[in-house]
Each structure stands twice: as structure tokens, then as C-alpha cells.
N, CA, C and O atoms as a GROMACS GRO file, in nm:
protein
  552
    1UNK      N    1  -3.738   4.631  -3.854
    1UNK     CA    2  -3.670   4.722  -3.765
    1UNK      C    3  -3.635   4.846  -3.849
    1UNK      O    4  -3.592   4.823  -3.962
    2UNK      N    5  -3.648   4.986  -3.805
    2UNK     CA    6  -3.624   5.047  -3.869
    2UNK      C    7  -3.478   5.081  -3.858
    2UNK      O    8  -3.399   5.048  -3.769
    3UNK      N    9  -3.444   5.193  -4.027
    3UNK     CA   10  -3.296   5.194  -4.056
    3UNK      C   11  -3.212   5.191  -3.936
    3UNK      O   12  -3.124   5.122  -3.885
    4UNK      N   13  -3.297   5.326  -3.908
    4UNK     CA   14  -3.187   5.432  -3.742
    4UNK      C   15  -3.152   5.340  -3.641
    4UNK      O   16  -3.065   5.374  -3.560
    5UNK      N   17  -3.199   5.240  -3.633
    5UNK     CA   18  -3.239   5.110  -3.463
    5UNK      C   19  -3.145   5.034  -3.521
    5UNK      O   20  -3.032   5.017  -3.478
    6UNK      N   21  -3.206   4.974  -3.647
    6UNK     CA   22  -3.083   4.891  -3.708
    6UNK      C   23  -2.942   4.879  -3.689
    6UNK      O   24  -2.873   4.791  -3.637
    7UNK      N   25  -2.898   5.062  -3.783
    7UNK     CA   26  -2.793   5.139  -3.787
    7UNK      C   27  -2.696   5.131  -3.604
    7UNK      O   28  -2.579   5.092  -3.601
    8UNK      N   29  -2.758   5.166  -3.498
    8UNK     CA   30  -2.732   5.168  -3.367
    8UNK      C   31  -2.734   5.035  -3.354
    8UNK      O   32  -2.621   4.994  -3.378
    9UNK      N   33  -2.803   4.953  -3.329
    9UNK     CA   34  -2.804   4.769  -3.336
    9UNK      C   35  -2.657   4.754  -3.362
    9UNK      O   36  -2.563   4.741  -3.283
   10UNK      N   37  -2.660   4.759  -3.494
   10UNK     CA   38  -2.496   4.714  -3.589
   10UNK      C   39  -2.423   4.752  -3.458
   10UNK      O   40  -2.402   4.679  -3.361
   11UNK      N   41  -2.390   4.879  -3.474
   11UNK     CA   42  -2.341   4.984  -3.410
   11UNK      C   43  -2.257   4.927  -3.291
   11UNK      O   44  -2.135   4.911  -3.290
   12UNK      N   45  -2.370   4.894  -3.165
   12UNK     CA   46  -2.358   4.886  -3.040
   12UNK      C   47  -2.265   4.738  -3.082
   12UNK      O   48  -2.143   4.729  -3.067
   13UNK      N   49  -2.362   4.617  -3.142
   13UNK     CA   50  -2.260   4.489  -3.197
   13UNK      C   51  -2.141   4.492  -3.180
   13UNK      O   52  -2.077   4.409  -3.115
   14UNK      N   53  -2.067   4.657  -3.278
   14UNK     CA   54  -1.911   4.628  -3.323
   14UNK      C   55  -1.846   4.705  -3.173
   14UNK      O   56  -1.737   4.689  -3.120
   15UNK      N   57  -1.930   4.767  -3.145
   15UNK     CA   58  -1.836   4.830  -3.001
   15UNK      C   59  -1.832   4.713  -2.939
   15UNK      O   60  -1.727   4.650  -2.955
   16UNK      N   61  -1.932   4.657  -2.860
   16UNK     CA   62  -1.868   4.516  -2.784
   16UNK      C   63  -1.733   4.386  -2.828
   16UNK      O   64  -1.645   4.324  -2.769
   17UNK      N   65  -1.799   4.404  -2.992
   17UNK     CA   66  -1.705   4.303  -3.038
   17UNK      C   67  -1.580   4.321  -2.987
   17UNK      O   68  -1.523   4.231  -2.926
   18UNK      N   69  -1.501   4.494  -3.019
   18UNK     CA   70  -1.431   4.585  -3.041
   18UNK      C   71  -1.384   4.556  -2.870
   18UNK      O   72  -1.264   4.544  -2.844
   19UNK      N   73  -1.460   4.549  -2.793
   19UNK     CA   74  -1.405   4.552  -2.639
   19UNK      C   75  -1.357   4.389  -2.596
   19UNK      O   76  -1.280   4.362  -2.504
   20UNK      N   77  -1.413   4.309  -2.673
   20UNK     CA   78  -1.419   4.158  -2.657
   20UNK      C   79  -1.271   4.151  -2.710
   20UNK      O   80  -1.172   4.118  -2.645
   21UNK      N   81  -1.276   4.186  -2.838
   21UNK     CA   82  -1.096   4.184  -2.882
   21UNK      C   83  -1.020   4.233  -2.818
   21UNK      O   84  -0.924   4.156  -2.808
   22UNK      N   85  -0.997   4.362  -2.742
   22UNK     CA   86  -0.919   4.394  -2.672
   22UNK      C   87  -0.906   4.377  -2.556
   22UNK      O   88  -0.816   4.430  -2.492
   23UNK      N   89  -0.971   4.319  -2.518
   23UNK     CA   90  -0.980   4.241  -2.345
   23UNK      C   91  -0.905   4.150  -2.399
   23UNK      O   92  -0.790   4.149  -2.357
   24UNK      N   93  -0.943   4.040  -2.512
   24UNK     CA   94  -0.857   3.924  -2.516
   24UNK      C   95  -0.739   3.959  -2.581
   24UNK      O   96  -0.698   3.858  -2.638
   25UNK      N   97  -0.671   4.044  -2.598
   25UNK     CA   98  -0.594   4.039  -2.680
   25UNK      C   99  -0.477   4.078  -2.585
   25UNK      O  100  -0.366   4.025  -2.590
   26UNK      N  101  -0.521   4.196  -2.480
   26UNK     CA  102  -0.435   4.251  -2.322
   26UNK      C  103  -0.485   4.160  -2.207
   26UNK      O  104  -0.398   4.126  -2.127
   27UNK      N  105  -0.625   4.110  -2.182
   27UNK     CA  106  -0.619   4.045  -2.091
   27UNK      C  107  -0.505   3.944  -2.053
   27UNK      O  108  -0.431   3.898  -2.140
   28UNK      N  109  -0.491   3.910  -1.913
   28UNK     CA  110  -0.418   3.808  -1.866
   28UNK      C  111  -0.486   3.702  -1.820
   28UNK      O  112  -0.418   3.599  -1.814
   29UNK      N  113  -0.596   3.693  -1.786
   29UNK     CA  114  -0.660   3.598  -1.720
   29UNK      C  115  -0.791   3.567  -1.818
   29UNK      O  116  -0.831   3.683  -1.832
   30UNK      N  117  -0.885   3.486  -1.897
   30UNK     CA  118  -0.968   3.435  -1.994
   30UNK      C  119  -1.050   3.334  -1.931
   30UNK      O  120  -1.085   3.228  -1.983
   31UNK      N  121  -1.084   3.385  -1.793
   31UNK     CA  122  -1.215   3.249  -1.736
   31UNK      C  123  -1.319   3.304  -1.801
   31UNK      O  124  -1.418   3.233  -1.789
   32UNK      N  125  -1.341   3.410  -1.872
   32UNK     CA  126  -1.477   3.487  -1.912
   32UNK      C  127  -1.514   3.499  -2.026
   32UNK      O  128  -1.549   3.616  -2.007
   33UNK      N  129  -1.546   3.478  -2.164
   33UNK     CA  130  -1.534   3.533  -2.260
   33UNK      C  131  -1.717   3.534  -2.331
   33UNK      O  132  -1.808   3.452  -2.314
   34UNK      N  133  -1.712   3.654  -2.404
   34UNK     CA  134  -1.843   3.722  -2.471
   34UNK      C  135  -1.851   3.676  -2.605
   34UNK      O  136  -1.749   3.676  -2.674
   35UNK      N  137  -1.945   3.641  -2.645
   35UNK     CA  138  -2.001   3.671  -2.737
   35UNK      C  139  -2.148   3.730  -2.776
   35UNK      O  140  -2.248   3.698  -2.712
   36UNK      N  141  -2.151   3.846  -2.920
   36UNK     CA  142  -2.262   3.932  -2.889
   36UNK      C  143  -2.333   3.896  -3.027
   36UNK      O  144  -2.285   3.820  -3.111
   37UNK      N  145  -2.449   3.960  -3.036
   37UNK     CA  146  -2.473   3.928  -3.163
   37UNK      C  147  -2.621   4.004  -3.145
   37UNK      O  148  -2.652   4.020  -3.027
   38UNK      N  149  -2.709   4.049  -3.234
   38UNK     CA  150  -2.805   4.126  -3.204
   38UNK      C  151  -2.888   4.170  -3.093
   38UNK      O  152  -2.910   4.278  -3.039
   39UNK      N  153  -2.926   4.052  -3.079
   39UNK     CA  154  -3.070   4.027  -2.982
   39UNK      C  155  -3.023   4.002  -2.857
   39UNK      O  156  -3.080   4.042  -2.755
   40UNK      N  157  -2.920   3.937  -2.857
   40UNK     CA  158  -2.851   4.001  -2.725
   40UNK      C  159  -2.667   3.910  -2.703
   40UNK      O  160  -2.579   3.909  -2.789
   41UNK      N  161  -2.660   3.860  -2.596
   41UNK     CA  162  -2.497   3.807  -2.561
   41UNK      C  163  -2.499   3.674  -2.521
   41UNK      O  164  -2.594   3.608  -2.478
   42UNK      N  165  -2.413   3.649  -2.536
   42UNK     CA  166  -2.383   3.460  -2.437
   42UNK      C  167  -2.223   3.549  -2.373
   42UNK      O  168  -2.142   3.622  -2.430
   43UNK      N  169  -2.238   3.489  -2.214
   43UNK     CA  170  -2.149   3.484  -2.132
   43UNK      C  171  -2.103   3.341  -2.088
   43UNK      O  172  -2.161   3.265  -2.010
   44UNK      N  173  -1.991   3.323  -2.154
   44UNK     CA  174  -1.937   3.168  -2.164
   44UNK      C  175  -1.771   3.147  -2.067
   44UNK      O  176  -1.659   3.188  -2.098
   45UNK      N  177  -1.808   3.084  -1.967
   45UNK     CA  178  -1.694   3.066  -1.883
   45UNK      C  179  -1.599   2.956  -1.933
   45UNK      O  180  -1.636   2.892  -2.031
   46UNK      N  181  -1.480   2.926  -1.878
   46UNK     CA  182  -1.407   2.829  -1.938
   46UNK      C  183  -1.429   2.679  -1.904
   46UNK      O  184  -1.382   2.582  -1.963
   47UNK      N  185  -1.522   2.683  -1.782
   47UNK     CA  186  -1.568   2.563  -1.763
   47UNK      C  187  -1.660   2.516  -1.842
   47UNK      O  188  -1.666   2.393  -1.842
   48UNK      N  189  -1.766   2.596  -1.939
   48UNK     CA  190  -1.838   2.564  -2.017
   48UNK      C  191  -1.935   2.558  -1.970
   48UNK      O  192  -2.006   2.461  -1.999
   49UNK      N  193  -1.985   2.660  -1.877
   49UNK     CA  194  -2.097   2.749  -1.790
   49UNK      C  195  -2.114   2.827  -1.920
   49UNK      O  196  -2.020   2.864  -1.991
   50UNK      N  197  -2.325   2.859  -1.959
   50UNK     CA  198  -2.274   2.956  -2.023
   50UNK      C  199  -2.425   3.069  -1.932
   50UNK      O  200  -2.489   3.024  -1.837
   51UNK      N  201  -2.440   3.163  -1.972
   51UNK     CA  202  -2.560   3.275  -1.948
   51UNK      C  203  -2.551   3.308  -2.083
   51UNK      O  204  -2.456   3.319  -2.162
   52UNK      N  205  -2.700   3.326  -2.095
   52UNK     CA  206  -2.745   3.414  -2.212
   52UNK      C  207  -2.798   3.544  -2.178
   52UNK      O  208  -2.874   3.537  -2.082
   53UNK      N  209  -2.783   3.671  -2.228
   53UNK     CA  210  -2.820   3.797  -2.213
   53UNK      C  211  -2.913   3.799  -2.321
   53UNK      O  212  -2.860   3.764  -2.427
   54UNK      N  213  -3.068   3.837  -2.333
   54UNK     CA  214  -3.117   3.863  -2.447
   54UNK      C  215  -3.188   3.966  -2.378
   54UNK      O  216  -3.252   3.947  -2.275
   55UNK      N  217  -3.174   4.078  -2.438
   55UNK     CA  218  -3.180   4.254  -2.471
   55UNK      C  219  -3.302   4.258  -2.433
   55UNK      O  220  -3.302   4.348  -2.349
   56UNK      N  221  -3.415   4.215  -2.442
   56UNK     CA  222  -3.558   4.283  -2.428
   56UNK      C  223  -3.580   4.216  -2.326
   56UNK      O  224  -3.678   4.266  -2.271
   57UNK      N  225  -3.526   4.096  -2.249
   57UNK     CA  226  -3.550   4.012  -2.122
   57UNK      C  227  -3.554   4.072  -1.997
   57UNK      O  228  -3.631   4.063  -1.901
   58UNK      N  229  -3.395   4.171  -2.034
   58UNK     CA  230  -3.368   4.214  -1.895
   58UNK      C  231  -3.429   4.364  -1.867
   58UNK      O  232  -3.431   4.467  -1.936
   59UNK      N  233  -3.488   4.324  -1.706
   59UNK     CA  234  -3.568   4.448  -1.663
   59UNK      C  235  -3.481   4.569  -1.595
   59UNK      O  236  -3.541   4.669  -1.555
   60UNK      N  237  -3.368   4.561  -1.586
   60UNK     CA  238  -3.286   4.653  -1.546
   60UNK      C  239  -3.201   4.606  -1.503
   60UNK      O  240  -3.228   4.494  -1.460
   61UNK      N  241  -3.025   4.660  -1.479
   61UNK     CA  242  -2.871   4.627  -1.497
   61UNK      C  243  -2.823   4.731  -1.412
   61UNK      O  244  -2.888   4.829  -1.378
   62UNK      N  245  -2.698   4.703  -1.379
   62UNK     CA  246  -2.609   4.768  -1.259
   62UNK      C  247  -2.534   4.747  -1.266
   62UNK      O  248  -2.527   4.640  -1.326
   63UNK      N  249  -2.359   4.816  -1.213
   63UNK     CA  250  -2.261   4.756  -1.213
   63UNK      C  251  -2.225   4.782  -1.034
   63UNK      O  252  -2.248   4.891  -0.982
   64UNK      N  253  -2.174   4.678  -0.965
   64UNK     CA  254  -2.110   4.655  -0.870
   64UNK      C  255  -1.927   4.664  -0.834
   64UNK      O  256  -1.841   4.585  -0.872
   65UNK      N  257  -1.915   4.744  -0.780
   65UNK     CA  258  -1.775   4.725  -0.785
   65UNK      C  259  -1.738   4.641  -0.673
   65UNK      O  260  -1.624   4.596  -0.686
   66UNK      N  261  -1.787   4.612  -0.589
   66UNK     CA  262  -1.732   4.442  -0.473
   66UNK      C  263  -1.914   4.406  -0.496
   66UNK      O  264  -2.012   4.472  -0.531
   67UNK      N  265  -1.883   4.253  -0.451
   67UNK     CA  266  -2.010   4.182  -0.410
   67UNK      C  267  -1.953   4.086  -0.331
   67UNK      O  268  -1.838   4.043  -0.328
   68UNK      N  269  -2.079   4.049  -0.252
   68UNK     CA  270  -2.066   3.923  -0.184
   68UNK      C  271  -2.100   3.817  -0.283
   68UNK      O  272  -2.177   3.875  -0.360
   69UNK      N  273  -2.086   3.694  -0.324
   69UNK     CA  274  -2.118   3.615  -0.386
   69UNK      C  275  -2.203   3.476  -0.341
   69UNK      O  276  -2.259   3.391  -0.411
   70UNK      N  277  -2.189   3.489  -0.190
   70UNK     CA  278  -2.256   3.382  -0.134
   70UNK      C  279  -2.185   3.227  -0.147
   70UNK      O  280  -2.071   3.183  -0.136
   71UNK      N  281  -2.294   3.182  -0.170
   71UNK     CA  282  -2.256   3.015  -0.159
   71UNK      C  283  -2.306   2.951  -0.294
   71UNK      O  284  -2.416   2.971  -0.347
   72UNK      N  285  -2.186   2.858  -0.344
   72UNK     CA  286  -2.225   2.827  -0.466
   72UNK      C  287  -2.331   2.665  -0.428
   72UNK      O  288  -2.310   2.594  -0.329
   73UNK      N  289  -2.434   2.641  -0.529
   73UNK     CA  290  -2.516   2.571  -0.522
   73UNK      C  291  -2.507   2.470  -0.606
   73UNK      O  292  -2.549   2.359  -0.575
   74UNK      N  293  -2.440   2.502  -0.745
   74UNK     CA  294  -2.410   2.390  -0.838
   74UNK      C  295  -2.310   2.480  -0.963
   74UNK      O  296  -2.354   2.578  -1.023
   75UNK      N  297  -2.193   2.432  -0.981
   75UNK     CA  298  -2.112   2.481  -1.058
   75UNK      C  299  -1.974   2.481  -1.002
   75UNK      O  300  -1.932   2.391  -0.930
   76UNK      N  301  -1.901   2.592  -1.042
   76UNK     CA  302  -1.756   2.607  -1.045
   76UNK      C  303  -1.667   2.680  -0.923
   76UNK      O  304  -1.743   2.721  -1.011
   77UNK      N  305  -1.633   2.707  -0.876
   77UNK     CA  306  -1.570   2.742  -0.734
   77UNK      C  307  -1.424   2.726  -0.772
   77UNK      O  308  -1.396   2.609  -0.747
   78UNK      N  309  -1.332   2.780  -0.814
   78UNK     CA  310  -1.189   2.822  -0.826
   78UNK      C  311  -1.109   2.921  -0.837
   78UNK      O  312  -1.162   3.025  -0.797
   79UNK      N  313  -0.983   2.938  -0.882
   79UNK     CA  314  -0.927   3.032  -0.827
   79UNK      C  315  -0.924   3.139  -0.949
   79UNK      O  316  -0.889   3.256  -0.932
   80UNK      N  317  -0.969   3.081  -1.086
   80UNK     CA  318  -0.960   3.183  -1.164
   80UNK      C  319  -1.161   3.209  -1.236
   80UNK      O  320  -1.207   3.269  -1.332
   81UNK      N  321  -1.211   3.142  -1.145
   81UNK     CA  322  -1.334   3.122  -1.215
   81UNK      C  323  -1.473   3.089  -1.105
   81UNK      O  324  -1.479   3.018  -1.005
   82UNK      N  325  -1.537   3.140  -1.146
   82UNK     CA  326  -1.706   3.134  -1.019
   82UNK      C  327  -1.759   3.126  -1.133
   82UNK      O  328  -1.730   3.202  -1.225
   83UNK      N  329  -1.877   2.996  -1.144
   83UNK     CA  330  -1.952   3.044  -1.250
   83UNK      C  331  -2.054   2.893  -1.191
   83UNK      O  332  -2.014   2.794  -1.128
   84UNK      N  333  -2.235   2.938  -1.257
   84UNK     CA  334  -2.295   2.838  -1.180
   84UNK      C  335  -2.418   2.913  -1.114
   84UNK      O  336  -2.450   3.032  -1.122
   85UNK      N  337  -2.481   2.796  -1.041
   85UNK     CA  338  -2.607   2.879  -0.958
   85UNK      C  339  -2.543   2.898  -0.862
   85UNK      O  340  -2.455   2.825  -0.816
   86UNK      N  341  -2.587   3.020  -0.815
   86UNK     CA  342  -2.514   3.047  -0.660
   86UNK      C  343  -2.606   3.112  -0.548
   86UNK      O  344  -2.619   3.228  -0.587
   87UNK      N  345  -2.664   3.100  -0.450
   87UNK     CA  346  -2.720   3.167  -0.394
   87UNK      C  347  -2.666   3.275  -0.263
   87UNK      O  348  -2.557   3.258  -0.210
   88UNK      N  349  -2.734   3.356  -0.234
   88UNK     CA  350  -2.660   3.502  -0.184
   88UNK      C  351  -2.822   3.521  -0.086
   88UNK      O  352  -2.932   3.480  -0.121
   89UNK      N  353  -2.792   3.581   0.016
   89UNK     CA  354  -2.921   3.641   0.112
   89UNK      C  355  -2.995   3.791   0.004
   89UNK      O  356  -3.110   3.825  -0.023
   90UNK      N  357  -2.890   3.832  -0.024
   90UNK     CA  358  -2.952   3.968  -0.172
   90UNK      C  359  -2.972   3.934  -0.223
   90UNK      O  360  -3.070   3.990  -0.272
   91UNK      N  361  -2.937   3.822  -0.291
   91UNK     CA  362  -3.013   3.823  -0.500
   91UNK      C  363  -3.100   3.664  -0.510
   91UNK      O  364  -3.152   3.626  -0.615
   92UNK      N  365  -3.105   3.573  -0.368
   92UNK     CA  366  -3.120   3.421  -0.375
   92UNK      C  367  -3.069   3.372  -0.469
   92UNK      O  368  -2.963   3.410  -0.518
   93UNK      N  369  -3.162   3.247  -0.522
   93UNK     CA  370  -3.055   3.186  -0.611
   93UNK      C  371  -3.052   3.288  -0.759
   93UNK      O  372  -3.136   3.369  -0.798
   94UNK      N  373  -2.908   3.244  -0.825
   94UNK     CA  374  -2.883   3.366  -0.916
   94UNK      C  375  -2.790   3.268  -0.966
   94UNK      O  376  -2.745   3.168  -0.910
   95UNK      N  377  -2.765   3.320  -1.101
   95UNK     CA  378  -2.660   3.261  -1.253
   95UNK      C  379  -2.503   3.348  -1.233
   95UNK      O  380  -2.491   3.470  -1.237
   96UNK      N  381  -2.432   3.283  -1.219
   96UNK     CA  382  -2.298   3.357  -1.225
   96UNK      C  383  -2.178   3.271  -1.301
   96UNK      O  384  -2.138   3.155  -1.293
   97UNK      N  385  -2.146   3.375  -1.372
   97UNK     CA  386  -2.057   3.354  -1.462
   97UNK      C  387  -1.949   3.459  -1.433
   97UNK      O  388  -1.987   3.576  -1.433
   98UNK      N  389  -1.782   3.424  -1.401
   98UNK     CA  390  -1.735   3.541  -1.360
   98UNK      C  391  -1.605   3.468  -1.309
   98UNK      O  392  -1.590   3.370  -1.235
   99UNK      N  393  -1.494   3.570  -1.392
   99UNK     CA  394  -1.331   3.578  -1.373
   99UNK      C  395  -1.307   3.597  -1.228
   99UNK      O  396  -1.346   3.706  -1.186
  100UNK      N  397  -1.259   3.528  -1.150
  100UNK     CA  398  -1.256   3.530  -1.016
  100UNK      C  399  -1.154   3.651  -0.937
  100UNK      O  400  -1.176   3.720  -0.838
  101UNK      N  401  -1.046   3.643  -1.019
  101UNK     CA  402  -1.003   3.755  -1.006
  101UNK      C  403  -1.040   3.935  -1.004
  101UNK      O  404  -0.981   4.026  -0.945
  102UNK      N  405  -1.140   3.937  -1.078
  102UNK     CA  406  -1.198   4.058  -1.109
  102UNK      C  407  -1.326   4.099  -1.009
  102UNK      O  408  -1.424   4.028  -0.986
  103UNK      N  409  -1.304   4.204  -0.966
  103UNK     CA  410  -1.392   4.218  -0.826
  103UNK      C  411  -1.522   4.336  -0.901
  103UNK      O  412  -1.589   4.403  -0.822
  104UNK      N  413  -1.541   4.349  -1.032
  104UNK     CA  414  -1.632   4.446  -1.034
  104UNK      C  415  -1.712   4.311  -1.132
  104UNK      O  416  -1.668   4.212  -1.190
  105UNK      N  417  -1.828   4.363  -1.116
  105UNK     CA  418  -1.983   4.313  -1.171
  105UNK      C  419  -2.059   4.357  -1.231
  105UNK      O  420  -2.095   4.475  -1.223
  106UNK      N  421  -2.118   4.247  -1.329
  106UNK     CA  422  -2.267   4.316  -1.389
  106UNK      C  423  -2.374   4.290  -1.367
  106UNK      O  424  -2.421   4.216  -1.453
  107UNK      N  425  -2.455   4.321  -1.274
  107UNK     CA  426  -2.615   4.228  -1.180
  107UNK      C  427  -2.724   4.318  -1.295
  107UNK      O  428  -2.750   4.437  -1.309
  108UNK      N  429  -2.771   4.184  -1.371
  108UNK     CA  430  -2.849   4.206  -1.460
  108UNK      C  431  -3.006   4.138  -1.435
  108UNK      O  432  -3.017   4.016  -1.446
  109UNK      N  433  -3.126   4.221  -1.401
  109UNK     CA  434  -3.242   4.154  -1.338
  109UNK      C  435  -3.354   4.104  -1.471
  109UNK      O  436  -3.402   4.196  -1.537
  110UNK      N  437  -3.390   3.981  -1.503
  110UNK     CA  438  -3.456   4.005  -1.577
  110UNK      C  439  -3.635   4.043  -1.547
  110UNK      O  440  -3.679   4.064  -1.434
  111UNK      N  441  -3.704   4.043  -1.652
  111UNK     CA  442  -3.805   4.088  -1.646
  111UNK      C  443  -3.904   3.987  -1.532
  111UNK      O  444  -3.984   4.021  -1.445
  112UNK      N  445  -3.857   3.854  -1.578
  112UNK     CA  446  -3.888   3.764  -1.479
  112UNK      C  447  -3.918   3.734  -1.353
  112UNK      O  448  -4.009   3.673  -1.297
  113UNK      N  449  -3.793   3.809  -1.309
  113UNK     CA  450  -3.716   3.837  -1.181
  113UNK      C  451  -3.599   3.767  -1.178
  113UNK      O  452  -3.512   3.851  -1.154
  114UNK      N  453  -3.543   3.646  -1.193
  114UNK     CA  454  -3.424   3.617  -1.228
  114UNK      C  455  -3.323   3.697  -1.272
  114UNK      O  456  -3.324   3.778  -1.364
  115UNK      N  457  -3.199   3.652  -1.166
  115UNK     CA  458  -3.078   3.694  -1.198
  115UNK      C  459  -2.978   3.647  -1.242
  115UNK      O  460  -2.952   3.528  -1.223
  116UNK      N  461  -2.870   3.756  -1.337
  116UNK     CA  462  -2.772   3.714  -1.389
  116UNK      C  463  -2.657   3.814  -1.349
  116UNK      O  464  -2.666   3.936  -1.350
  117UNK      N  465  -2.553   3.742  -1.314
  117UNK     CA  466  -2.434   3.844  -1.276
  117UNK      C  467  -2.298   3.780  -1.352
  117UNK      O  468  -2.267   3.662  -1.365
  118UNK      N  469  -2.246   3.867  -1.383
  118UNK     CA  470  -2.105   3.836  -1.467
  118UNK      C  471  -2.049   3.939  -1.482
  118UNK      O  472  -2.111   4.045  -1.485
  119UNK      N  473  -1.909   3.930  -1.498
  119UNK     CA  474  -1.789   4.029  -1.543
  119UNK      C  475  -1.698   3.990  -1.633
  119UNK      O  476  -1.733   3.886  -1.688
  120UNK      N  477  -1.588   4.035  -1.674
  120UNK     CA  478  -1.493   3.986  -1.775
  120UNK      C  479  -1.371   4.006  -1.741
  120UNK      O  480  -1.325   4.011  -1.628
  121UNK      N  481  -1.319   4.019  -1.839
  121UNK     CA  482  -1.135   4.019  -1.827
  121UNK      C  483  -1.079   4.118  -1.708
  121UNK      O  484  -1.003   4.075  -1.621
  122UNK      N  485  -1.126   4.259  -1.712
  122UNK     CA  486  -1.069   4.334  -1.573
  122UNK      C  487  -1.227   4.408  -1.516
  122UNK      O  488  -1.343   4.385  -1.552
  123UNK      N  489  -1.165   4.516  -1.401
  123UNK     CA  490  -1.308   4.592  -1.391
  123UNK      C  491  -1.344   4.704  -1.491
  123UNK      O  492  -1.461   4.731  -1.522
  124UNK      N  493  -1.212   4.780  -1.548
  124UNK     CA  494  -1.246   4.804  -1.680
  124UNK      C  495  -1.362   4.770  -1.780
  124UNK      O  496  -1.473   4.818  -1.803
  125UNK      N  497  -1.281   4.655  -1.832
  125UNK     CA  498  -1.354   4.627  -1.938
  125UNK      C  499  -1.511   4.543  -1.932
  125UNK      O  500  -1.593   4.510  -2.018
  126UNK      N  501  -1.501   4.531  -1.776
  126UNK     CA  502  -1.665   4.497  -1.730
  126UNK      C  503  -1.743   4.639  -1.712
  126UNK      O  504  -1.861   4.633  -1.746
  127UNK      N  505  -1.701   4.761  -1.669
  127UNK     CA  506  -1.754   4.844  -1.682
  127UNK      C  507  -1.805   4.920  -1.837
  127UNK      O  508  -1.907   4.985  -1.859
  128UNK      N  509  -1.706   4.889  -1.920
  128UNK     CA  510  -1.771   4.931  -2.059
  128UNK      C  511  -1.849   4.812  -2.122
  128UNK      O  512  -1.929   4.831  -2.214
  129UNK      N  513  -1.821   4.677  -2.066
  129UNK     CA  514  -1.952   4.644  -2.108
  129UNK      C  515  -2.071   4.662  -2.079
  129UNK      O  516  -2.168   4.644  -2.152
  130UNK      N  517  -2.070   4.698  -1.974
  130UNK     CA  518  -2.226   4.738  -1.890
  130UNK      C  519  -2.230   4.874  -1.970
  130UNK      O  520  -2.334   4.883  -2.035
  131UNK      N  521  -2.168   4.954  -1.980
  131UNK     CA  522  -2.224   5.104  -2.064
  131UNK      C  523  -2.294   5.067  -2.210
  131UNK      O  524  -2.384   5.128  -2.269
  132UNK      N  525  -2.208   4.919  -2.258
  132UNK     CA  526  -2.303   4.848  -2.384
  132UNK      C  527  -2.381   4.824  -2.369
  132UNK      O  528  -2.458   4.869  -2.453
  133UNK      N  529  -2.443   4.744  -2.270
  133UNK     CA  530  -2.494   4.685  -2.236
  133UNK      C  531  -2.633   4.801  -2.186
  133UNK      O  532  -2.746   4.770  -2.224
  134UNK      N  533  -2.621   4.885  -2.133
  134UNK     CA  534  -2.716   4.952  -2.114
  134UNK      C  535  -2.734   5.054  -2.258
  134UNK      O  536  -2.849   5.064  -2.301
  135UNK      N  537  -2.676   5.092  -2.295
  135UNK     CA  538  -2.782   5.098  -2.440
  135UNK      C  539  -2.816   5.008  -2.544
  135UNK      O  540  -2.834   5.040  -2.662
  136UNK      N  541  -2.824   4.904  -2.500
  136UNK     CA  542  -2.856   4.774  -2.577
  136UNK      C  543  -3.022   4.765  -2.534
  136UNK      O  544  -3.119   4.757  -2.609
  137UNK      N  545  -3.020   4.768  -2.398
  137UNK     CA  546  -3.147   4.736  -2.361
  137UNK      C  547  -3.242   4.871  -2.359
  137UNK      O  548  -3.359   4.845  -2.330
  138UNK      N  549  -3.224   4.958  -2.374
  138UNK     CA  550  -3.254   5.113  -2.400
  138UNK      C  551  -3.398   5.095  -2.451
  138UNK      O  552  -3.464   5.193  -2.484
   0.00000   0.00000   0.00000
């Protein structure tokens, strides 16, 4: 990899880290938590749901500020936590991982076609992850 990609790689790493700490550190609610690391993320719920994000997979990302979520198919359904296959008439079946409380989203398509949707601690700090998140996959 060259220096410059590298250099930005690192880079993008410590900003997420950097948002991961301060979500947990002000957040109030922790059904969601990130971890990042080069090649791409694990989105790990507290039920022990996890999604993997890997950077060159996904064919394009969005952020949602409401969604419908549909009907869950196998997984978690509570009051601080959605996470699991879930299917929806928009996205069919799809991976969700996601603080129940928090009404904004990250609908991430992979190259595949498979979907992944998740958010974090507020809509905040789901929105700057998706701004990571999209120059990650850049």
C-alpha cells in the first residue's frame, strides 16, 4: 500500500476510534458498539449480534434519518436493541444491528447485493460515522 493511502488508512482508523470513545464515554444507551481496524469494522450489539463492514465489499452507503424496519426474521426485538435478520418490502431480507432508541441509520449495500444497516450511540454520532465510513470506502 502506498505511504499516502496508508498515511489516510491510519488516519481515517483514529477518527473512528476517536468517535467510538466519545460516544461511549457521553453516550447513555450502549446496545451498539464499533470496532474498526483497517480493512474495515465489526458492528457488535449487546446481544452478541455482530456485522462485519469490510471497506472494498461495500458497493455504496447512505444515511437514513427514519426507516421502516420491517419484521424481524431471526434475532433481537427490544426496547434498547434491533439487531438480526430482518426483512422490510425495501431492502428484503437484510442484517441489522442497531440502538433502538436512535432513529437515524447507516444502509450499507454490498457489492453482492446484500444488506447491512446499523447505527450507534445517537443520530449524531451515526452520522459521523457514515462520513468515516464513506471515505473509507473511497
Amino acid at each position: 500500500m502506498k505511504r499516502s493511502k496508508r498515511n489516510a488508512v491510519v488516519s481515517l482508523i483514529l477518527w473512528i476510534a476517536l468517535v467510538v470513545l466519545l460516544a461511549q464515554a457521553f453516550g447513555k444507551n450502549r446496545a451498539v458498539s464499533i470496532q474498526s481496524a483497517e480493512e474495515g469494522m465489526t458492528v457488535s450489539t449487546s446481544s452478541g449480534f455482530t456485522i462485519s463492514v469490510i471497506w472494498k465489499e461495500i458497493a455504496a452507503a447512505e444515511v437514513k434519518e427514519s426507516l421502516s424496519l420491517g419484521t424481524l426474521v431471526d434475532g433481537t426485538d427490544t426496547e434498547n436493541e434491533k439487531s438480526g435478520l430482518w426483512y422490510s418490502e425495501e431492502y428484503g431480507e437484510y442484517e441489522l444491528a442497531a440502538n433502538a432508541k436512535v432513529n437515524c441509520f447507516i444502509v450499507c449495500t454490498k457489492k453482492d447485493g446484500q444488506v447491512l444497516i446499523f447505527n450507534y450511540e445517537s443520530a449524531s454520532s451515526t452520522r459521523e460515522l457514515y462520513e468515516a465510513l464513506i471515505k473509507a470506502i473511497q
